[in-house]
VMD Tcl script that draws the C-alpha trace (Angstrom):
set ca {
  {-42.55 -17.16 81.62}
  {-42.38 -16.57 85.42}
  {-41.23 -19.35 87.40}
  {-44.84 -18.97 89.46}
  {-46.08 -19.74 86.46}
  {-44.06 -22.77 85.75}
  {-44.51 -24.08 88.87}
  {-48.29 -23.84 88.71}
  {-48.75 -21.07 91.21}
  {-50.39 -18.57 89.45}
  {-52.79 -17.79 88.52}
  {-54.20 -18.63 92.53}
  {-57.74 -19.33 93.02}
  {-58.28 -16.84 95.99}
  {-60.54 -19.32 98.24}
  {-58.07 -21.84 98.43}
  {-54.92 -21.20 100.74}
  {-51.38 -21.18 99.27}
  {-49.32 -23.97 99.17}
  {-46.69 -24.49 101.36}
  {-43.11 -24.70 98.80}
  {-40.00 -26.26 100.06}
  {-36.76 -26.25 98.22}
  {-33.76 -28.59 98.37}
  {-30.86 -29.20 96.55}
  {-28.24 -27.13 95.13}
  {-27.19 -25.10 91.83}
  {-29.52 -21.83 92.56}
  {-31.94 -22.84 95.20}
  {-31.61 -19.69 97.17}
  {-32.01 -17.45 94.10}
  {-35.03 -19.47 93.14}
  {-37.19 -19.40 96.60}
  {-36.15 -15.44 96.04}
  {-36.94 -14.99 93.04}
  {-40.45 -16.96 93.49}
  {-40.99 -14.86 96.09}
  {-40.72 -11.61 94.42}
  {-43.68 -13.06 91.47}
  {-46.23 -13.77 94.49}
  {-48.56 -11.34 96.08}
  {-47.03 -10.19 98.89}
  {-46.86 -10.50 101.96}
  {-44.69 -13.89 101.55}
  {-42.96 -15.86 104.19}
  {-39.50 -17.27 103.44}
  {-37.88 -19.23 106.41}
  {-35.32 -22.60 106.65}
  {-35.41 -25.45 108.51}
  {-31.79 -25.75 108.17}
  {-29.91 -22.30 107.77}
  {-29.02 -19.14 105.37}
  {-25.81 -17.80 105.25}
  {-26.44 -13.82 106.38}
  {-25.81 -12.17 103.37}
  {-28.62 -14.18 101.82}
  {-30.84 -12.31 104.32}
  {-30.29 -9.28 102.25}
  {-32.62 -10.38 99.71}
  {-35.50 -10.19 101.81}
  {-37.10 -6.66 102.63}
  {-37.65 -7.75 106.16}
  {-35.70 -9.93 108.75}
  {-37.62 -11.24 112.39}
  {-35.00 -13.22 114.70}
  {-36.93 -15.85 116.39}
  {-35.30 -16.90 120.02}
  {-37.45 -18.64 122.08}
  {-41.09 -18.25 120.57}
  {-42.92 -16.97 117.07}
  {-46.17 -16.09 118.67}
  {-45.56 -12.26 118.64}
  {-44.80 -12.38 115.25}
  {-45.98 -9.59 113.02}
  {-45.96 -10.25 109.18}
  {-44.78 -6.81 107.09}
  {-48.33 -6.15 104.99}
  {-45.40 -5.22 102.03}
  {-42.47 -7.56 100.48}
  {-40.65 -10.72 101.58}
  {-40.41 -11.49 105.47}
  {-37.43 -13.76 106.51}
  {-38.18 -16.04 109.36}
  {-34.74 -17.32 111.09}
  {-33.58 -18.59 114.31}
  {-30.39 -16.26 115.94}
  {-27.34 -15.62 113.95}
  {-24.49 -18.04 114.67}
  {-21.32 -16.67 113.07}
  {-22.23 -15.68 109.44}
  {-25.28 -18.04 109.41}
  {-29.03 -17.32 110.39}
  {-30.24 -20.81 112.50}
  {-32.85 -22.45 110.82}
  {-36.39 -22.77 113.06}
  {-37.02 -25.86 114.57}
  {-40.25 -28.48 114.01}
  {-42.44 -26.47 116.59}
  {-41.62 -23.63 115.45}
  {-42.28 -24.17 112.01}
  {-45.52 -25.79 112.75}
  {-46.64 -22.80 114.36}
  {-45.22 -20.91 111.35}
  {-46.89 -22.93 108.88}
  {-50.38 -22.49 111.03}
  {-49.85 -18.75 111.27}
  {-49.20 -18.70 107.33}
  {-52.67 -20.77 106.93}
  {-54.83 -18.13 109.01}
  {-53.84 -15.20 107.08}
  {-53.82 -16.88 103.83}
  {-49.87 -16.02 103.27}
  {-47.53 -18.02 100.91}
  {-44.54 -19.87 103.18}
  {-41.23 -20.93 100.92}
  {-38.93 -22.90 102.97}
  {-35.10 -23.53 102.08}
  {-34.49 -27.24 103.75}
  {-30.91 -27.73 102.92}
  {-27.46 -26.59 102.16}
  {-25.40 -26.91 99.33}
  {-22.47 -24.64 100.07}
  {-22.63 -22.80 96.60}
  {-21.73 -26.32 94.33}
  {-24.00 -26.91 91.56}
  {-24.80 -30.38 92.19}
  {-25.14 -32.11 95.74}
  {-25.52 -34.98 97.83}
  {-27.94 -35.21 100.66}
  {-26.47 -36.21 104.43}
  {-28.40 -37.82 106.82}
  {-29.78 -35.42 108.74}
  {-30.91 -33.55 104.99}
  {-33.57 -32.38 103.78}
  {-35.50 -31.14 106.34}
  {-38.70 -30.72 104.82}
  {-41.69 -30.61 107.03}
  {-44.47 -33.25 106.23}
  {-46.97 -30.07 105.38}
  {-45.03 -29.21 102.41}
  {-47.62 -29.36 99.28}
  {-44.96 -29.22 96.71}
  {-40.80 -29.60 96.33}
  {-38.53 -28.30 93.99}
  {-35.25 -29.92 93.64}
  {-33.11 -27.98 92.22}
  {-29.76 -28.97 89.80}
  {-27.47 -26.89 88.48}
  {-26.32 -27.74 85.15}
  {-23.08 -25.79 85.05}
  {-21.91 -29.27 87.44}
  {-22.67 -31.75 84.37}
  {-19.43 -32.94 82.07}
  {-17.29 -31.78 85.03}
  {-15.02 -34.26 87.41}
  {-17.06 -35.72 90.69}
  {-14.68 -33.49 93.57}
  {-15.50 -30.85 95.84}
  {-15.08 -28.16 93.27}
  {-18.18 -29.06 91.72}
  {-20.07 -30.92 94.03}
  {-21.12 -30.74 97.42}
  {-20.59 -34.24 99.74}
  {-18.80 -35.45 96.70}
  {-18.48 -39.18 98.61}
  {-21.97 -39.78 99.12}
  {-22.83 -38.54 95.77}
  {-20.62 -41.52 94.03}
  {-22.10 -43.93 95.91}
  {-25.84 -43.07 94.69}
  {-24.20 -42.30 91.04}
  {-22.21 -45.55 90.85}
  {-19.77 -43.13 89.49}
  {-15.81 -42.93 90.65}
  {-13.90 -39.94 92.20}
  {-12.99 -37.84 89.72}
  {-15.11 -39.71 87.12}
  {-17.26 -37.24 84.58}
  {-20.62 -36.24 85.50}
  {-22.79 -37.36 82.80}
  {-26.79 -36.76 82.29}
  {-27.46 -40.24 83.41}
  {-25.78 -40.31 86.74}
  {-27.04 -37.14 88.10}
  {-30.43 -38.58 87.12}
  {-29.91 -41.48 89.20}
  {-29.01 -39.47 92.08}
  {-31.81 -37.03 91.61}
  {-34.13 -40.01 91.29}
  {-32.78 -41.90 94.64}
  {-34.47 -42.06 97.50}
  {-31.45 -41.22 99.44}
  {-30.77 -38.23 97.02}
  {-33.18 -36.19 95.07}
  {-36.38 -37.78 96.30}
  {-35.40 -38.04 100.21}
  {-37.63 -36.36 102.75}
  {-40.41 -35.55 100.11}
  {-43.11 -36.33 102.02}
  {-45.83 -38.67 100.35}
  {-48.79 -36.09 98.99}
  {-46.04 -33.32 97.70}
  {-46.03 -32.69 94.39}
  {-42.55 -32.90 93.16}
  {-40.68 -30.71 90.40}
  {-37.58 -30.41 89.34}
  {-35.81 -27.22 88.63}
  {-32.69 -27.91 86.05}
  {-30.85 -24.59 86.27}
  {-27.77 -22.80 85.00}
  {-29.45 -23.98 81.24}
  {-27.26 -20.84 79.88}
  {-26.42 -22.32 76.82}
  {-28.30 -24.01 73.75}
  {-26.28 -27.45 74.75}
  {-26.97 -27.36 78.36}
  {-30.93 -26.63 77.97}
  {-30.55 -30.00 75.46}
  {-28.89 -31.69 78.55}
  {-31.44 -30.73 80.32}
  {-34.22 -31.85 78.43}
  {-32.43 -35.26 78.55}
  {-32.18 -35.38 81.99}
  {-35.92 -34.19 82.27}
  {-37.08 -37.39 80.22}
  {-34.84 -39.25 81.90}
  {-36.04 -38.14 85.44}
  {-39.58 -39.22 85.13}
  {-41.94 -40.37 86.20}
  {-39.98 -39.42 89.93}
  {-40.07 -35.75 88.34}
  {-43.61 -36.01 86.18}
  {-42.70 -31.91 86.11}
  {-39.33 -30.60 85.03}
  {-38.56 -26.86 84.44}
  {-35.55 -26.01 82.08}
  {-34.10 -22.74 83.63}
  {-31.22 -19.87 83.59}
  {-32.47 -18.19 87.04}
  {-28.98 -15.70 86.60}
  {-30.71 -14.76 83.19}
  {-33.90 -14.91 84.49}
  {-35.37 -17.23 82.34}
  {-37.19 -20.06 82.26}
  {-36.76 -22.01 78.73}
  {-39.29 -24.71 78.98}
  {-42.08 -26.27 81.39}
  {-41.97 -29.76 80.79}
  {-45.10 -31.80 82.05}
  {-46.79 -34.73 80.52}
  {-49.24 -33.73 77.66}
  {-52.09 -36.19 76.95}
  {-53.70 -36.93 73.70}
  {-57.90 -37.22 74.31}
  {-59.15 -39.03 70.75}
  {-62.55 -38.33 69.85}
  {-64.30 -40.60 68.67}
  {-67.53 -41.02 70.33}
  {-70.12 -39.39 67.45}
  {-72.49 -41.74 64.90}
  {-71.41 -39.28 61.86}
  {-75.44 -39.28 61.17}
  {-74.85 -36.95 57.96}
  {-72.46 -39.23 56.45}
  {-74.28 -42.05 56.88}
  {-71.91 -44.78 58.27}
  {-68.98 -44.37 61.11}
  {-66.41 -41.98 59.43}
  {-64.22 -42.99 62.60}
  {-63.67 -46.29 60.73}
  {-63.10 -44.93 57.10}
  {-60.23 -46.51 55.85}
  {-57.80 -43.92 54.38}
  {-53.98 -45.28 53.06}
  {-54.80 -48.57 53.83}
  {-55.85 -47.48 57.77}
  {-59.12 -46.45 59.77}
  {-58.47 -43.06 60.32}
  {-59.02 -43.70 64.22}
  {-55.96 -45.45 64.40}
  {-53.99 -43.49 62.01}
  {-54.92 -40.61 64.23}
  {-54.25 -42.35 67.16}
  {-50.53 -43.50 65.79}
  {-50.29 -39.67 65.22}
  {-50.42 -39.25 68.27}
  {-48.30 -42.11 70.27}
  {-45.54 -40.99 67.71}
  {-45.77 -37.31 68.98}
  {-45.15 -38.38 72.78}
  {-48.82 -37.92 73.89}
  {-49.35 -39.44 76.95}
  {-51.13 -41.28 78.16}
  {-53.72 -41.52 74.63}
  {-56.76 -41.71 75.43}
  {-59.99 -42.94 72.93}
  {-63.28 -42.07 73.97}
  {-65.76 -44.08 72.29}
  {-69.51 -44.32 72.07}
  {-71.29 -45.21 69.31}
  {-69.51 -47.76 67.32}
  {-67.68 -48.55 70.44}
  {-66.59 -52.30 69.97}
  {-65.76 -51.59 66.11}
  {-63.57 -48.57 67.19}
  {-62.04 -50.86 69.93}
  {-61.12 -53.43 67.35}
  {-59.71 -50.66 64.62}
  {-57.15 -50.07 67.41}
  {-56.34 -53.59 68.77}
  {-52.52 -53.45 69.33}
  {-51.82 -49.77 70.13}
  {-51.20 -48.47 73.47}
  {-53.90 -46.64 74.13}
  {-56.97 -46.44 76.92}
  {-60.51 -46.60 75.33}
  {-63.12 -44.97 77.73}
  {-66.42 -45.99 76.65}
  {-68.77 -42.51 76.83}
  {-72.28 -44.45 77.95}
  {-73.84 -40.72 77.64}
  {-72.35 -39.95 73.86}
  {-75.92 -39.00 72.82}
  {-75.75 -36.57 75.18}
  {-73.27 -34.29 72.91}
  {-69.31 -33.45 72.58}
  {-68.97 -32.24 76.04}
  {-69.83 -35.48 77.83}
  {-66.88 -37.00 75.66}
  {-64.75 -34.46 76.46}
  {-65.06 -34.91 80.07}
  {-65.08 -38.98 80.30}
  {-61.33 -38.42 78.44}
  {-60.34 -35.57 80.74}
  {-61.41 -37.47 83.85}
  {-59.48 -40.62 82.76}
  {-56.07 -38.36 83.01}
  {-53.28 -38.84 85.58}
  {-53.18 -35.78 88.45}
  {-50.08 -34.87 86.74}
  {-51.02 -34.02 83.68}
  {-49.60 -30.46 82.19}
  {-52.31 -30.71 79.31}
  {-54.95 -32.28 76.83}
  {-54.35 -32.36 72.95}
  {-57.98 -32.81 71.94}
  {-57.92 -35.13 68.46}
  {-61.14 -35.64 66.20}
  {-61.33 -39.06 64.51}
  {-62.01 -37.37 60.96}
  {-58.56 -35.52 60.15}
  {-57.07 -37.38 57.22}
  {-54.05 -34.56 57.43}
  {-53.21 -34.95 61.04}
  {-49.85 -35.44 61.57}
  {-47.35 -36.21 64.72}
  {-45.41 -33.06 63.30}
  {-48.06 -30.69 64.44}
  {-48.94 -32.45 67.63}
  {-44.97 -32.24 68.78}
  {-45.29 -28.19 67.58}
  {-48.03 -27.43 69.69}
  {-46.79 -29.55 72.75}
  {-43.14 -27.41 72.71}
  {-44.99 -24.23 71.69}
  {-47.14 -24.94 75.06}
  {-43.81 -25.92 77.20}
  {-42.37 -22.53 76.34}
  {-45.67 -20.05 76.80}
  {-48.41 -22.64 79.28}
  {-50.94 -20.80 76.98}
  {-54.25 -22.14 78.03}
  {-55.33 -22.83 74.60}
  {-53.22 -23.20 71.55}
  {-54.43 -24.19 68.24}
  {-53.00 -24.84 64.56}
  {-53.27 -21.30 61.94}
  {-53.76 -22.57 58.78}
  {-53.79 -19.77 56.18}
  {-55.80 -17.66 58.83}
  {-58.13 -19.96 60.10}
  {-57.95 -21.91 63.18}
  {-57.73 -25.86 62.48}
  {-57.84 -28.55 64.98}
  {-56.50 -30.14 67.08}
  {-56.55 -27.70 69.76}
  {-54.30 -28.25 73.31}
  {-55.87 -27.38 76.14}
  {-53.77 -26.27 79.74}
  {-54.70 -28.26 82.61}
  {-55.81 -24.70 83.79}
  {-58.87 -24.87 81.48}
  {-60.13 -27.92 82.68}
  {-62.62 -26.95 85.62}
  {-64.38 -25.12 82.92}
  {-64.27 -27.66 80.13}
  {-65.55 -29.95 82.89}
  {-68.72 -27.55 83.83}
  {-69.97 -27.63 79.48}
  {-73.21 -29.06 78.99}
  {-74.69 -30.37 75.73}
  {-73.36 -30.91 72.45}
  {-70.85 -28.29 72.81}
  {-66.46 -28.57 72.31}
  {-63.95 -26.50 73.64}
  {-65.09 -23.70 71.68}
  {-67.41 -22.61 74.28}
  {-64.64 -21.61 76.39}
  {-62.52 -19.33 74.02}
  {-64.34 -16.09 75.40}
  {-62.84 -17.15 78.90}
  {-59.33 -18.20 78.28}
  {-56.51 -16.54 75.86}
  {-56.34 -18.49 72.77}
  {-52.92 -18.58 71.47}
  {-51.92 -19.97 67.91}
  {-49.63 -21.66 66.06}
  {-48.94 -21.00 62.67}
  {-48.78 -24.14 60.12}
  {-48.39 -24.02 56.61}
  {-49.74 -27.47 55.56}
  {-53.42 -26.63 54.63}
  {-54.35 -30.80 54.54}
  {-54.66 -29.85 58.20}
  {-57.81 -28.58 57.49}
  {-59.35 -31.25 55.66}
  {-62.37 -33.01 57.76}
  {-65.16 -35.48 56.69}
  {-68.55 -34.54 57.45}
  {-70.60 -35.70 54.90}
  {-69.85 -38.35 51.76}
  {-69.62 -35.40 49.60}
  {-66.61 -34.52 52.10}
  {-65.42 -38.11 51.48}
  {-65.45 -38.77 48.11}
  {-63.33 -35.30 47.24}
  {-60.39 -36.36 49.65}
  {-60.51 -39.90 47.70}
  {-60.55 -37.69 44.74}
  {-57.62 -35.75 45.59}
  {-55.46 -38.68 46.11}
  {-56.14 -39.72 42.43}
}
mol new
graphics top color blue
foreach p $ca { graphics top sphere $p radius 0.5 }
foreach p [lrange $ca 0 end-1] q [lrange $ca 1 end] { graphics top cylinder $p $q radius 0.2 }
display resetview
């Protein structure tokens, strides 16, 4: 997966203009705003509002030394411009706040992508910021933070992290003290460390790298649970193997359960199958999986379904247009979802084999590919439920009629994963459908 990709950068809708991408911390920051640069379409813009060290300037294919004034500057139409202030020593100066601004505004007229390093970290892993750090301009439309996980289990010096002082203080940890998963989560989730100087409307990920090892990319998917909702996205990464392991973004569950089930005659939503409504046991499926936030969209037998679930935590959308057809259900659940949200497991309210096994398969297969749409194989046939990317949903919110997700296969690559329990593909449609799953549990 490409860490443009991960970070929701590709693919770019044209018409829009690229977001502005700052980058803070420590652990591989540099190598990241690089490396992120070398995925987009060039020309890109890399500058700092701080300063580069000036071998780091080698990594660009262009360098323009800003002095006094950026108005005569003249973007290379090929590869990665540098923007600096004059060399001081063996740093590049960072720019200042005008002269960013009038970066940022030059950047906007040519549609160009600007990546901006706001801080220092003096090659340590794991940092502290000072006061005067990060400097990340209130345009910025999203921040990576960056950790590097090669500074986890190791003492709290110098050696291993940068302002080593300030970062006890926010850790509650001692000198020399071990760095566990849960104090560098508590500085990366302070407002005087990991969240300082985001401003307000940025969206916020962070980037756990050095995961070279199957025990560190476990840290790190500790320290990604641990890190929300500050973090509601958290990339698992080896940028020197150029990797990334897992995107790891909040995956909803959207429950349908809208339909009157005219050919079986009475609400199938409310069958009761092991001593359960199949609603809820579907629902339980999926609050046991991680799904969140659930989300029931209801219609027909609305107060009945309500009542099947009293207890759980789950939101019930009422779907006043369920006559309508499928898609108006579909898009009262996906409007009900919080901005952050990676992706939509779409449940049906009839799937006596559903299990929280398959949910949690298709949410990790998704963390590790983003495929836009990934569905359960079952002996060579596609089963349900199907996830949906968050990339899918202007077009699952442009259906009309009584039509699913299916309508948008021919549009977006549908990825599968292969399951070998075939009760995933038992459904109730009719009482004929009914009374041979009663059978088979005889």
């Amino acid at each position: 997966m490409l860490l443009a990709a991960a970070l929701r950068l590709l693919p770019h809708i044209g018409s829009s203009a690229w977001p502005v991408v700052a980058f803070s911390g420590s652990g591989g920051k540099t190598t990241a705003m690089f490396a992120l640069a070398r995925q987009l379409p060039p020309p890109v813009i890399i500058t700092t509002t701080t300063h580069l060290h000036v071998n780091q300037s080698r990594l660009a294919d262009h360098r323009q030394i800003v002095r006094r004034s950026l108005s005569d500057l003249d973007a290379a139409s090929d590869g990665i411009t540098l923007v600096t202030g004059p060399v001081e020593g063996e740093r590049l100066q960072g720019l200042d706040g005008a002269q960013i601004s009038w970066l940022h505004a030059f950047c906007r007229k040519n549609n160009l992508p600007l990546l901006i390093e706001a801080d220092g970290s003096r090659l340590r892993p794991l940092k502290a910021p000072a006061a005067h750090e990060p400097a990340i301009p209130e345009f910025a439309d999203l921040v990576v933070v960056v950790a590097g996980l090669s500074g986890t289990d190791k003492p709290l010096n110098g050696t291993w992290v940068h302002r080593p002082e300030i970062f006890a203080r926010l850790s509650g940890l001692i000198p020399e003290a071990e760095i566990g998963v849960d104090a560098l989560a508590k500085v990366l989730t302070h407002p005087e460390g990991g969240l300082k100087g985001i401003p307000a409307n940025a969206r916020r990920v962070a980037l756990l790298n050095q995961a070279d090892t199957p025990d560190l990319q476990a840290k790190a998917r500790r320290l990604a649970e641990a890190l929300r909702p500050a973090f509601p996205s958290a990339l698992i990464a080896s940028l020197q193997q150029d990797t990334i392991y897992a995107t790891l973004e909040p995956v909803a569950g959207i429950l349908l359960a809208a339909g009157e089930a005219q050919r079986l005659g009475r609400p199938k939503q409310l069958l009761e199958w092991r001593g359960q409504p199949l609603v809820r046991r579907a629902a339980e499926a999926a609050l046991v999986a991680g799904l969140s936030p659930v989300i029931v969209v209801t219609g027909a037998y609305g107060e009945k379904v309500a009542a099947a679930l009293q207890g759980l935590a789950v939101q019930i959308v009422s779907n006043p247009d369920w006559q309508s057809g499928q898609s108006t259900s579909i898009q009262a659940g996906l409007r009900a979802l919080p901005p952050e949200t990676g992706a939509a497991v779409f449940l049906l309210a009839d799937q006596p084999g559903l299990t929280a096994e398959v949910l949690r398969s298709l949410v990790e297969h998704h963390s590790r590919e983003l495929n836009p749409i990934l569905a359960p194989l079952v002996d060579g046939q596609r089963a349900n439920p199907v996830l949906f990317d968050r990339f899918t949903f202007p077009d699952l919110l442009a259906l009309r009629g009584d039509v699913g997700g299916r309508a948008i296969f021919d549009k977006h690559r549908l990825a599968y994963l292969p399951w070998h329990d075939q009760q995933l593909r038992l459904d109730i449609d009719t009482l004929d459908d009914w009374e041979r799953l009663q059978e088979m549990e005889q």
